[in-house]
N, C-alpha and C positions, 0 to 999 in steps of 0.2 A: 166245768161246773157252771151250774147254771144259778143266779143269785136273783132275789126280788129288789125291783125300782120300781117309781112311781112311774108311770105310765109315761111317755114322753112322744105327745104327737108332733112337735116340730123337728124333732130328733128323727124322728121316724119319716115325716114328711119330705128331711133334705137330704137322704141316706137312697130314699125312694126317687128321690128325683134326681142324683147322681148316678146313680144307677141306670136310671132310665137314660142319659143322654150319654153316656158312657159306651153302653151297650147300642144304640146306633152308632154311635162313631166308629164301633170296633169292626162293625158292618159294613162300612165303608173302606174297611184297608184290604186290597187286593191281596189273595192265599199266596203264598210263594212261598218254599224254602225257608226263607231268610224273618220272615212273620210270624211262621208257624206258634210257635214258642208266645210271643207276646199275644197273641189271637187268644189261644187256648188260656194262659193267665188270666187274660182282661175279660175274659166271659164267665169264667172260673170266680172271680172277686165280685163279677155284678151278682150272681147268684149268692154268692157268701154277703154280700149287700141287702140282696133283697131278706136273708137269715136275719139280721141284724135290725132290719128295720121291725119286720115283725115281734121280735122280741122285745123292742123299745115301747112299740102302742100296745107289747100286753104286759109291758112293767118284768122285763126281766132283762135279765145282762149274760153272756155267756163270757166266763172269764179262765184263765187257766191256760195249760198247755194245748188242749181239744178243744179251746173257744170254736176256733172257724167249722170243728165238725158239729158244735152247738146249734152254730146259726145254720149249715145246710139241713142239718135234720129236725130244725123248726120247720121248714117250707114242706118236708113231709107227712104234716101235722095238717096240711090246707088241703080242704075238698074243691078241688078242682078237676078242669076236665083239660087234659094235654093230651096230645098226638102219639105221646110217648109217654113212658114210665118214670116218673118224677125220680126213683132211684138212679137215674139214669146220669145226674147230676155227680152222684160219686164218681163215677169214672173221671168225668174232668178234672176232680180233686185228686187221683190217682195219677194223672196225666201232670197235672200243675206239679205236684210233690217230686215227680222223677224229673222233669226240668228243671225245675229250683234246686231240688238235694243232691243226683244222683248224677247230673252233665246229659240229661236225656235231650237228644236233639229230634224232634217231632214232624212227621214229615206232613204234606199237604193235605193229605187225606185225614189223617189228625184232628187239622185245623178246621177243615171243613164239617167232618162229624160235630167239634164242637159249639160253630156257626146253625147244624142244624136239631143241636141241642138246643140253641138259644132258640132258634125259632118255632121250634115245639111246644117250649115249656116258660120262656120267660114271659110272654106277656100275659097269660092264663096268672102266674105268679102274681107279678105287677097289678094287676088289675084287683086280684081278691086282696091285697095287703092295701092297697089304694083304698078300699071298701072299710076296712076296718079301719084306716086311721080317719078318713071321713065320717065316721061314726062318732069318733071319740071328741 
């Protein structure tokens, strides 16, 4: 469910900038087996991050059981140009959900797809939600 707040650009602005350094670091851990799993998570939350931030500068809150599908199906609300098909971010959410619920062990190639989710679609993201909280 999705609830009205007053707008909140600093909220927004340290949600975005966590994000941001979050997601370079994640880029930095070598793929292997034993990664995988954490990789695909921590790329998985920067984009539910970057959900979140946008919601914050346009004054709304996703709260509830489907929050986190809240905040990813905000970011398909932005006109943007990626490499890829911004739906393409579910899968990761698909991928996260059977690692964390199901004991899904995720193999290299996994992790990598998810690395070149991020590098498709996250700074395209980042940049237009960047735009709007510097607006406000």
């Amino acid at each position: 469910m999705i609830r009205n707040r007053i707008p909140d650009k600093w909220k927004a602005k340290s949600i975005l900038e966590a994000a941001q350094k979050e997601i370079v670091f994640i880029k930095t851990i070598p793929i292997t087996e034993e990664s995988a799993a954490t990789v695909i998570r921590s790329i998985y939350e920067c984009f539910r991050m970057l959900g979140d931030a946008l919601l914050a500068i346009l004054g709304k809150e996703a709260t509830g059981q489907d929050h986190h599908s809240e905040m990813i199906s905000a970011l398909f609300t932005l006109k943007v140009e990626t490499k890829r098909p911004l739906q393409i971010i579910g899968n990761l959410k698909s991928t996260r959900n059977k690692i964390n619920y199901q004991g899904y062990i995720p193999t290299k190639a996994e992790a990598q797809e998810a690395i070149d989710i991020a590098n498709s679609c996250f700074t395209a993201l980042y940049e237009e939600i960047k735009k709007e909280v510097d607006k406000k």
